[in-house]
C-alpha positions as CSV (number, residue, x, y, z in Angstrom):
1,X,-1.0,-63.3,-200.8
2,X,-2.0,-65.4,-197.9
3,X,-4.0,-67.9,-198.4
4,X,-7.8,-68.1,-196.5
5,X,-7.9,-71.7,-196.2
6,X,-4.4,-72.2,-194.4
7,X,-5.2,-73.8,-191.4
8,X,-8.6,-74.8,-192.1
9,X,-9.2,-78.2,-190.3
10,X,-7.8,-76.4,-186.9
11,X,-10.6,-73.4,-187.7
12,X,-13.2,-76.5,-187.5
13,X,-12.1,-77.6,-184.4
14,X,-11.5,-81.1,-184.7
15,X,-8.9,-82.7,-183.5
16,X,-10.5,-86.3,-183.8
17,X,-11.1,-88.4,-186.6
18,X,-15.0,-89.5,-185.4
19,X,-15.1,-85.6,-184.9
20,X,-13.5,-84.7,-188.6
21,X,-16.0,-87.6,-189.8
22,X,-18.7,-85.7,-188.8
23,X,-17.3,-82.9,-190.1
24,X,-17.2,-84.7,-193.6
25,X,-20.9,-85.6,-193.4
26,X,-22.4,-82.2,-193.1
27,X,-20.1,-81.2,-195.8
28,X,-21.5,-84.2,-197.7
29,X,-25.4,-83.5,-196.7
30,X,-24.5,-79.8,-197.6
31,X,-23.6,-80.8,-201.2
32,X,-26.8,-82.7,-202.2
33,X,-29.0,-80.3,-201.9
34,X,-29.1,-79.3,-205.5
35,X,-30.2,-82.9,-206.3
36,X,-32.6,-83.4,-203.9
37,X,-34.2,-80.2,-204.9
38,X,-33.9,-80.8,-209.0
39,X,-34.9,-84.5,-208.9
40,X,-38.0,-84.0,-205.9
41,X,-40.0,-81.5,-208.6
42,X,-40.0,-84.7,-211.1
43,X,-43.0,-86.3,-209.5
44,X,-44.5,-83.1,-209.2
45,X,-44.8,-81.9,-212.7
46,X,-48.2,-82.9,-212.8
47,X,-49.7,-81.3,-209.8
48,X,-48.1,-77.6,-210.5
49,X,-49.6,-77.4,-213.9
50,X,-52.6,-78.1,-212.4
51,X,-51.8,-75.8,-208.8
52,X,-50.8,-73.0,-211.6
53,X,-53.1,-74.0,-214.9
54,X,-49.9,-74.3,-217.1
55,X,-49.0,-75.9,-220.0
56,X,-46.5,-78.3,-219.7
57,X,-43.6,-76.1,-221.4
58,X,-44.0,-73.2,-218.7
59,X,-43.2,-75.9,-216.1
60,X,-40.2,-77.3,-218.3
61,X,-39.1,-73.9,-218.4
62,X,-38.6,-73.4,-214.9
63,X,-35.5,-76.1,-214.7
64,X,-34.0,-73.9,-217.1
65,X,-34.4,-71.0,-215.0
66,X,-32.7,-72.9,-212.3
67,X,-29.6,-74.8,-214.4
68,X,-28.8,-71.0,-216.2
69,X,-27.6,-69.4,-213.3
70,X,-26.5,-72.6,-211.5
71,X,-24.4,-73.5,-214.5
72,X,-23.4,-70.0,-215.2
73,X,-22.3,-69.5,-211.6
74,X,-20.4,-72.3,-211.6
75,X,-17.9,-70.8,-213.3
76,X,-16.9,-68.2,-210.8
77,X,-18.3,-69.1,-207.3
78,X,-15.4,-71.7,-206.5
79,X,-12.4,-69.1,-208.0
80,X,-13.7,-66.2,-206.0
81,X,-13.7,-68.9,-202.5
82,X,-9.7,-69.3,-203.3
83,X,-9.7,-65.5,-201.9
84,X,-12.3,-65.5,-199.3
85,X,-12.8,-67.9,-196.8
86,X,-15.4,-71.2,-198.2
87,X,-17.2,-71.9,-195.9
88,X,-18.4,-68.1,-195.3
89,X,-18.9,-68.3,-198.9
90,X,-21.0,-71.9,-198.9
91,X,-23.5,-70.0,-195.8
92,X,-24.1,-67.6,-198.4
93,X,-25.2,-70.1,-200.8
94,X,-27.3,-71.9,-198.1
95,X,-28.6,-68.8,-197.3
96,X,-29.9,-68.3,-200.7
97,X,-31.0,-71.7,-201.3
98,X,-33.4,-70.6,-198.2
99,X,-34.9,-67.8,-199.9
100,X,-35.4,-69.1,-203.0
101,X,-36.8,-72.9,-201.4
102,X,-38.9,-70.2,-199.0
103,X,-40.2,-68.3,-202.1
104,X,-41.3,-71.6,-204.3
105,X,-43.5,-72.7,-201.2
106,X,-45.4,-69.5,-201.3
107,X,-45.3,-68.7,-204.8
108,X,-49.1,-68.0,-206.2
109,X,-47.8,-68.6,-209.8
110,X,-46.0,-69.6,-212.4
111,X,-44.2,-66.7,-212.9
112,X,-42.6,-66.3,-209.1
113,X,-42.3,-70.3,-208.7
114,X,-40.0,-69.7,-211.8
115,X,-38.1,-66.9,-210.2
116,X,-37.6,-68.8,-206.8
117,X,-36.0,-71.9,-209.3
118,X,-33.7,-68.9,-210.6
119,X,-33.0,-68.1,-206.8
120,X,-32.2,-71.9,-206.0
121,X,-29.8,-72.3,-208.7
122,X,-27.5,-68.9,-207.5
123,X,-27.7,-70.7,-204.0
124,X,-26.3,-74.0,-205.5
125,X,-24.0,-72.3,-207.6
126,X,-22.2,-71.0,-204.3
127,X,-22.5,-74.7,-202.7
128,X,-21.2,-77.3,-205.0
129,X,-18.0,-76.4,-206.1
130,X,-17.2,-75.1,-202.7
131,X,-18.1,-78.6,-201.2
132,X,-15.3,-80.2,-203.1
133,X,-13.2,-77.6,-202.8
134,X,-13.8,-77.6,-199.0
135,X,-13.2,-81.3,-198.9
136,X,-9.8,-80.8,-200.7
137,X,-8.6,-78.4,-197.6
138,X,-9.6,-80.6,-194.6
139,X,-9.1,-83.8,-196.1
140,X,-5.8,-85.8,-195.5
141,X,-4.2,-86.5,-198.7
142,X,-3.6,-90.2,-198.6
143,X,-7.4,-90.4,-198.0
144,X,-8.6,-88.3,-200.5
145,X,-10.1,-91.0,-202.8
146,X,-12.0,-92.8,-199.7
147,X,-13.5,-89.2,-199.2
148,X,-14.2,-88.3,-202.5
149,X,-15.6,-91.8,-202.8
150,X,-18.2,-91.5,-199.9
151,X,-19.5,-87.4,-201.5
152,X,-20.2,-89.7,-204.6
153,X,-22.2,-92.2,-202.6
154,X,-24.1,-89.1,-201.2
155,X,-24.6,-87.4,-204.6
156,X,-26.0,-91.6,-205.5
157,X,-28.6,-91.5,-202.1
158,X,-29.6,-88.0,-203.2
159,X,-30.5,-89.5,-206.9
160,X,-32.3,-92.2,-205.5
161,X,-34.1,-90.8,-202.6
162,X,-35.3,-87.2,-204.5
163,X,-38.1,-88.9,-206.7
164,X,-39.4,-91.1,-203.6
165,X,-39.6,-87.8,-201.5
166,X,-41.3,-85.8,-204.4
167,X,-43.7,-88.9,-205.0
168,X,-44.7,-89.1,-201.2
169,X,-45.6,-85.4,-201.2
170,X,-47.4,-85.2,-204.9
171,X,-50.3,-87.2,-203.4
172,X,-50.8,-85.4,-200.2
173,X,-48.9,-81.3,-200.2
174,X,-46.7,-80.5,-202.7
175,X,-45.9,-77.4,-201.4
176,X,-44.4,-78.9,-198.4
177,X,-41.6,-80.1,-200.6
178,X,-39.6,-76.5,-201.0
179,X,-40.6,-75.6,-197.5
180,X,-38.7,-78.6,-196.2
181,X,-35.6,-77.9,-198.6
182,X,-35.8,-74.2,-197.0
183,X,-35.5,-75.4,-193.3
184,X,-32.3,-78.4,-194.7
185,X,-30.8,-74.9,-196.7
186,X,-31.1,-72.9,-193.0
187,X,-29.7,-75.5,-191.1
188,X,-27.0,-76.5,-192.8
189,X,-26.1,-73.0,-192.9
190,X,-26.4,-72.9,-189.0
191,X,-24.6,-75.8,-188.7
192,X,-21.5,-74.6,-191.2
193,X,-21.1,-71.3,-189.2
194,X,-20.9,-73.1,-186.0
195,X,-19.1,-75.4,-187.5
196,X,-15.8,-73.2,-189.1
197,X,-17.1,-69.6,-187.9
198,X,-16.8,-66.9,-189.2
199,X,-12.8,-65.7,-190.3
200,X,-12.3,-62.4,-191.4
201,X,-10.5,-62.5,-194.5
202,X,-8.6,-59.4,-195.6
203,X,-9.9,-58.3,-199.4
204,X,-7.1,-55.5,-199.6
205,X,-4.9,-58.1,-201.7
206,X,-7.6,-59.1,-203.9
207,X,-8.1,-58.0,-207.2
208,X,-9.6,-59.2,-210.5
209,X,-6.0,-59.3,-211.8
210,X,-5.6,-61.7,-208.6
211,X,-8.9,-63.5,-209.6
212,X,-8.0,-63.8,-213.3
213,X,-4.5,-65.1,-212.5
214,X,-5.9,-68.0,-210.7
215,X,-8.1,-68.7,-214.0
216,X,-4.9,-68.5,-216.2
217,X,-3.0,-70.7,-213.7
218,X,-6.2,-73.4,-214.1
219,X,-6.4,-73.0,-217.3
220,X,-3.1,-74.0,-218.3
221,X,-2.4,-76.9,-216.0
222,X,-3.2,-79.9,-218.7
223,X,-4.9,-82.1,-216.2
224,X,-8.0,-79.6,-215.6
225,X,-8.4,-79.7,-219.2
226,X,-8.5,-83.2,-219.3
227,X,-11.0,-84.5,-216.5
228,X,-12.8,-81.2,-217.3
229,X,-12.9,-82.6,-220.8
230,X,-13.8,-85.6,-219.2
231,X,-16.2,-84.0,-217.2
232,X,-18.4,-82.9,-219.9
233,X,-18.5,-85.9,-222.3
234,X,-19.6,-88.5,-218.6
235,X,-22.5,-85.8,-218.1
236,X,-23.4,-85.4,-222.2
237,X,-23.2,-89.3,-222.1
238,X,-25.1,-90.7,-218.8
239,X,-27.2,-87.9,-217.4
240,X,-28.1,-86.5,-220.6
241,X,-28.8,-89.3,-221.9
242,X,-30.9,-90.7,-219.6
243,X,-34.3,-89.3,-220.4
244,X,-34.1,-90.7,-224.0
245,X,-33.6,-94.5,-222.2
246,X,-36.9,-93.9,-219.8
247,X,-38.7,-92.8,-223.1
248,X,-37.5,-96.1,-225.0
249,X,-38.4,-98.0,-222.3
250,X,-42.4,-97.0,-222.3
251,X,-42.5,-97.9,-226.2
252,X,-43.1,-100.9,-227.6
253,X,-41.5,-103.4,-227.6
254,X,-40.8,-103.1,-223.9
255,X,-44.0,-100.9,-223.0
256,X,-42.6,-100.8,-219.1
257,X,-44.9,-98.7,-216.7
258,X,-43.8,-95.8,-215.2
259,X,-43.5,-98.1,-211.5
260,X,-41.3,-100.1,-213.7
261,X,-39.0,-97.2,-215.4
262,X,-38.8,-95.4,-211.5
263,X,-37.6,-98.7,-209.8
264,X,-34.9,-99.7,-212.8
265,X,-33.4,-96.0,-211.9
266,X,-33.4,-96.2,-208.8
267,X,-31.7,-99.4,-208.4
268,X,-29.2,-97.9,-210.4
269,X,-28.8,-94.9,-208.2
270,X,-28.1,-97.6,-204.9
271,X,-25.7,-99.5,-207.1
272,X,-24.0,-95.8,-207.4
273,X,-23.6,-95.7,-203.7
274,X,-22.0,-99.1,-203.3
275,X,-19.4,-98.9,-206.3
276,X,-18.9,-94.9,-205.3
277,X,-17.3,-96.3,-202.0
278,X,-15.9,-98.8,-204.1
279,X,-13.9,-96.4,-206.2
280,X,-12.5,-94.4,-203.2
281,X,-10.9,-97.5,-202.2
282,X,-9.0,-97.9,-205.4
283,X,-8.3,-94.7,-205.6
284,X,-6.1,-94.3,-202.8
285,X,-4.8,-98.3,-203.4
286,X,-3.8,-97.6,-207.6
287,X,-4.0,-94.0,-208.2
288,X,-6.7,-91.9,-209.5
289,X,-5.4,-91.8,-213.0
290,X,-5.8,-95.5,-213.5
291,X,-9.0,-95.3,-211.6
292,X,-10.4,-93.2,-213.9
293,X,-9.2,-95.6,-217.3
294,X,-10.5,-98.6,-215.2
295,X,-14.0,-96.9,-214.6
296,X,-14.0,-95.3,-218.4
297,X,-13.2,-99.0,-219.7
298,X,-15.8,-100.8,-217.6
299,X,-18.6,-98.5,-218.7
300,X,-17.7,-100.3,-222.3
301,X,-19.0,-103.3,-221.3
302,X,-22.3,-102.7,-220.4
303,X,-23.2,-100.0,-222.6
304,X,-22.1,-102.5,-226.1
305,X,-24.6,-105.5,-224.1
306,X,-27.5,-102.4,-223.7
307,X,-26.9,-102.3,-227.8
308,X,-28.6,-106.1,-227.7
309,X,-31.3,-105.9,-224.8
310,X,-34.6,-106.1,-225.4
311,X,-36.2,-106.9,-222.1
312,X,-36.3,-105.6,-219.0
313,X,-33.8,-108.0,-217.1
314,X,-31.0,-107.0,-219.1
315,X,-31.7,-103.4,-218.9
316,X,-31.9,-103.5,-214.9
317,X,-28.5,-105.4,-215.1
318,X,-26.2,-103.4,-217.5
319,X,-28.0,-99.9,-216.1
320,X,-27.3,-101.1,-212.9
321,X,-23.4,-102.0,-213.9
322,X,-23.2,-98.8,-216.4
323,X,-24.3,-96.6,-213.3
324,X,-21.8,-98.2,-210.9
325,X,-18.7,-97.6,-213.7
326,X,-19.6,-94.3,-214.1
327,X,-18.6,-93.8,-210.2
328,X,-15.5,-94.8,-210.7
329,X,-14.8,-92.9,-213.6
330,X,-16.4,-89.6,-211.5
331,X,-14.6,-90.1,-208.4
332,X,-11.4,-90.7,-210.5
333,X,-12.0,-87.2,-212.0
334,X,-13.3,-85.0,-208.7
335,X,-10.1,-86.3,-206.9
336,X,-7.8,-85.2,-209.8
337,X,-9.6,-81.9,-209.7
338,X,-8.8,-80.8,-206.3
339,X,-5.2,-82.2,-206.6
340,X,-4.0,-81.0,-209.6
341,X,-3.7,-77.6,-208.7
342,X,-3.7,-77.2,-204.3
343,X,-3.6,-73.5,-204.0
344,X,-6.8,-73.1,-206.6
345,X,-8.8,-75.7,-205.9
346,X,-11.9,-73.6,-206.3
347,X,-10.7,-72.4,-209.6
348,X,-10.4,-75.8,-210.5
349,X,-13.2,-77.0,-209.4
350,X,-15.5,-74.3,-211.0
351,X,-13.8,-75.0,-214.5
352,X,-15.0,-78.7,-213.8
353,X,-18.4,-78.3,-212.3
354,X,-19.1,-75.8,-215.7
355,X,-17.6,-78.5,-217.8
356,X,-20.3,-81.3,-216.5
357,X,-23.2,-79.7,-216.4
358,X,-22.5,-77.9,-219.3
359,X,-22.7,-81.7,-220.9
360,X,-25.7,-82.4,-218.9
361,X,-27.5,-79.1,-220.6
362,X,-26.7,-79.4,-224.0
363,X,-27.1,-83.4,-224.3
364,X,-30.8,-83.8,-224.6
365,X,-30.9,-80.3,-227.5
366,X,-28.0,-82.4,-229.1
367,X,-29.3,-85.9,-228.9
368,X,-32.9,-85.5,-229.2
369,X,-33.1,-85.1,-233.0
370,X,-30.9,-88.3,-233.2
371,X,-33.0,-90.1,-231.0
372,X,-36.1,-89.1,-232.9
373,X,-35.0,-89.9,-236.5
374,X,-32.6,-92.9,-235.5
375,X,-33.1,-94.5,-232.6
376,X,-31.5,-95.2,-229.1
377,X,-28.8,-97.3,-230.6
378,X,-26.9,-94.6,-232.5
379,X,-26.9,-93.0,-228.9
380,X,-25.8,-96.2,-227.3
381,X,-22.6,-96.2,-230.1
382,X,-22.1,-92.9,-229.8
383,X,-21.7,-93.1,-225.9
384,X,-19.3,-95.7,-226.8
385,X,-17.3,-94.0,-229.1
386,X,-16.9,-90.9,-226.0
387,X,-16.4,-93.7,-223.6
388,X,-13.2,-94.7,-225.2
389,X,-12.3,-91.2,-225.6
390,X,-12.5,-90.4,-222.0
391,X,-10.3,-93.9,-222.0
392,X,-7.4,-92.2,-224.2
393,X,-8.1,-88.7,-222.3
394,X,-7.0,-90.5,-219.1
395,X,-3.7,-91.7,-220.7
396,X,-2.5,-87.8,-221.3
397,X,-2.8,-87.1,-218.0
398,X,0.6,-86.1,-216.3
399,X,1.2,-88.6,-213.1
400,X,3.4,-85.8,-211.4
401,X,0.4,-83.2,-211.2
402,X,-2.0,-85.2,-209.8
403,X,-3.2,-86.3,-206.6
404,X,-2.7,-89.9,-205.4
405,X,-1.3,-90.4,-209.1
């Protein structure tokens, strides 16, 4: 069957690298929408309760209407853009994204607000993994780590920036929030169709027995496996994770204000986007395999000093330091993923996108009773113990099936 993508940086029309760079950077801006829109609402929790006269659980409840279908999505969005052409695919999802932003700026309640959440996360389901995938088409091969590097630093600006733009608007509109993600969703989806048109794709070869095959060729290639593996236990162990820290840090003995808790995470979101860059270097200089133990072995460090801090200094320094690791070890694993298997790289990458945020969903029902009845420390050493796993996982690895190996 012919593949969709063949071609795919001449369909884009760029012929020159400052041309395919700004190709990379809507590509990039495309991809963090999800966090932009998850992280902006954080501020906001307040003021919808109030807007709707909710409890607090009704408002909870509405992230998991978005990270259901977003992580249940994720599974098949990027397989089914192996057979039809991505970025037609990725418009759709922008599309969506539109309606659903659209929808949560008008909704009246609770009940529709929720349902435009639901609509958001099928729109990101269709954009994340067909952002890496994407990247994996256009992108030349000896530069794959600097480019996977810089959609890190992206996904890091998005972390950092998402709470400042949700606390801006909390004070004056909060409705203006999804209304602005709807106009980013339309215009990225403008700019993508202008950007790579529209191909027409013929579906007469296409089958689920054609679809399914691609899963069973994923599935058995032993390095998907691995960084999904990977995937799942950096997600369980850093995002999921995370809530429980800003929760310890409010308590006594540290009793940090919320100003204090916002700036400590955001600093470690901007040392993201340095060490993000950082890591695509080394990438394409030693190989994304050692990248990945390197990042996995560093994050060691700081996570054993966290086990003996008991001020705020140290906290801001090892956070910062854990946060930075953790890019290494991420990049490592996104580059691996669309180089271990070239002619299913949205397979691939929707087997690893469901991997991580699978982690990131079912860390705080796992943790939380651990935290509660034991403390932050048996969270710190058990992050260490998956830390080191993630170190041996990377040794298994086959060098030949891998992407700048």
């Amino acid at each position: 069957m012919a593949d969709p993508h063949e071609g795919l940086h001449q369909t884009c029309n760029v012929n020159a690298k400052a041309k395919l760079n700004l190709v990379y950077l809507l590509i990039y801006l495309v991809a963090i929408l999800d966090p932009l829109i998850i992280l902006s609402y954080t501020p906001l929790v307040s003021i919808i309760k109030t807007t709707f006269k909710v409890n607090i659980e009704l408002i909870a409840i509405s992230l998991t209407f978005h990270m259901l279908p977003f992580s249940f999505l994720n599974l098949f969005s990027g397989t089914l853009s192996d057979f039809y052409y991505r970025p037609k695919i990725l418009t759709y999802g922008l599309c969506i994204s539109t309606i659903g932003s659209l929808l949560g700026a008008l909704s009246p309640n609770i009940l529709l607000f929720s349902i435009s959440r639901t609509i958001q996360g099928v729109g990101s389901a269709l954009i994340i993994p067909i952002t890496l995938a994407l990247l994996g088409d256009i992108a030349p091969r000896e530069a794959m780590g600097t480019i996977i590097g810089s959609y890190g630093a992206f996904f890091s600006v998005a972390t950092t920036l998402a709470p400042l733009i949700g606390g801006f608007f909390a004070v004056r509109a909060w409705r203006l929030v999804p209304l602005i993600f709807s106009v980013y969703s339309l215009i990225g989806a403008l700019l993508i169709r202008v950007t790579f048109g529209a191909r027409s794709v013929s579906r007469n070869e296409t089958s689920w027995r054609h679809i399914f095959h691609q899963y069973e060729r994923v599935v058995r290639n032993r390095n998907i496996i691995l960084v999904s593996i990977a995937g799942f236990f950096l997600f369980f162990t850093t995002q999921g994770v995370q809530p429980f820290i800003s929760d310890f840090l409010s308590l006594p003995p540290l009793l940090l204000s919320n100003e204090e808790i916002g700036v400590l995470f955001a600093i470690m979101g901007v040392t993201g986007i340095v060490f993000s860059f950082v890591g695509g270097i080394l990438i394409d200089k030693i190989g994304s395999r050692k990248t990945m133990a390197l990042g996995f072995l560093l994050m060691i460090v700081p996570q054993s000093l966290l086990l003996f801090s008991e001020s705020y200094w140290p906290y801001l320094i090892w956070l910062s330091f854990l946060g930075g690791f953790q890019r290494f070890a991420l990049n490592s694993v996104q580059t691996l993923v669309v180089g271990s298997v070239p002619n299913a790289k949205g397979a691939a990458s929707s087997i690893f996108n469901f991997a991580r945020y699978l982690g990131f969903a079912a860390a705080p029902v796992l943790l939380a009773r651990i935290y509660v009845t034991q403390g932050i420390r048996y969270l710190y050493v058990l992050n260490l113990i998956l830390y080191l796993t993630c170190f041996l996982v990377s040794k298994f690895i086959n060098r030949g099936n891998q992407l700048n190996a």
